[in-house]
Structures are given as structure tokens and as C-alpha cells.
N, C-alpha and C positions, 0 to 999 in steps of 0.2 A: 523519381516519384517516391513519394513515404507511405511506407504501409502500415498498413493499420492491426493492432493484436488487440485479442481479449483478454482483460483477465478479471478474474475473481476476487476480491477480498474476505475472508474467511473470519468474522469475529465469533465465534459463539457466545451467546447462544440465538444469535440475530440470525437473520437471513442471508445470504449472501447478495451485495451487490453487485453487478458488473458494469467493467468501463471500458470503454475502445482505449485504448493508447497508442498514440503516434512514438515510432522509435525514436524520434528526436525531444521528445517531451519528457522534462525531468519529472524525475518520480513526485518532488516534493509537489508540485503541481496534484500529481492525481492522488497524494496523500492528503493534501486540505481537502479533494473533492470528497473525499469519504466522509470525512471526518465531518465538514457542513453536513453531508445528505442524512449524516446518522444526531447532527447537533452536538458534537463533542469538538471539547477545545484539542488539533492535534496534536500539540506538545504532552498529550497526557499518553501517547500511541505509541509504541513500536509495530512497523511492517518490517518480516522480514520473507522471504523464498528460501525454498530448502533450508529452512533454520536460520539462515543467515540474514544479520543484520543488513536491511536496507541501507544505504546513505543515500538521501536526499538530492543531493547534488548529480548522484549518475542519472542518465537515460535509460526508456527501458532497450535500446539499443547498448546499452556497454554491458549491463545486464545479461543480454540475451534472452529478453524475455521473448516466447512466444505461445500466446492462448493459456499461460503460467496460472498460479493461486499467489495471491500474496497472503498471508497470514498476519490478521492484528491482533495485539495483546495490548491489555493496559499496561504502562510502566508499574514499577510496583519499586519502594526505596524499603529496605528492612523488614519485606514482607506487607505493608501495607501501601494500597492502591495509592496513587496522588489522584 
């Protein structure tokens, strides 16, 4: 059986949304979900947990995520946003 976890995505100065994640479901999945429900294109995003950069590619089972925050930030090249 796959369980299911919360977590959080942290943008300020937005609201936070939350999303179930299945441990088998890669992140990059519940990184576009954010990213549609707020209207943002995600390549413009960093998530990361505990400061650390996300990669896309892990689950939130290699992760270890469980009921976790993920933190977005806008990318930003030389100080200004893209």
C-alpha cells in the first residue's frame, strides 16, 4: 500500500497551498501542480526542504518526506527575477 503525506508549499507572500503526495510520485509532478494552481510558468521556481535544492526527478519517498514544507522561490540570474 502507498501512503499518502502532506505537505506544504511556502511562497511568500501567497498563502500556502497543500497537497497529498503519494511516496511514489515524483516531485516534478507536484511542482507543476503548484505552479498551474498559482498560474506561474515552473521553470521560473526553485522548491527546495530544509534549504536544499529539490531535483525533480526524486520521489517524495527518497526524499523522506513526511507532512514536510517545501519552500518556493523565484529563480533570480544576477539578482534579477526571470
Amino acid at each position: 500500500m502507498t501512503s499518502v503525506h502532506a505537505l506544504t508549499a511556502v511562497c511568500p507572500p501567497h498563502p500556502p497551498p497543500g497537497f497529498e503526495v503519494k511516496r511514489t510520485t515524483k516531485i516534478q509532478k507536484n511542482s507543476k501542480a503548484y505552479a498551474d494552481k498559482k498560474n506561474i510558468d515552473v521553470s521560473t521556481l526553485r522548491f527546495n526542504i530544509d534549504w536544499e535544492l529539490v531535483v525533480f526527478e526524486q520521489t517524495a519517498g527518497e526524499l523522506d518526506l513526511d507532512s514536510d514544507v517545501v519552500n518556493v522561490e523565484m529563480k533570480q540570474v544576477g539578482g534579477q527575477t526571470l
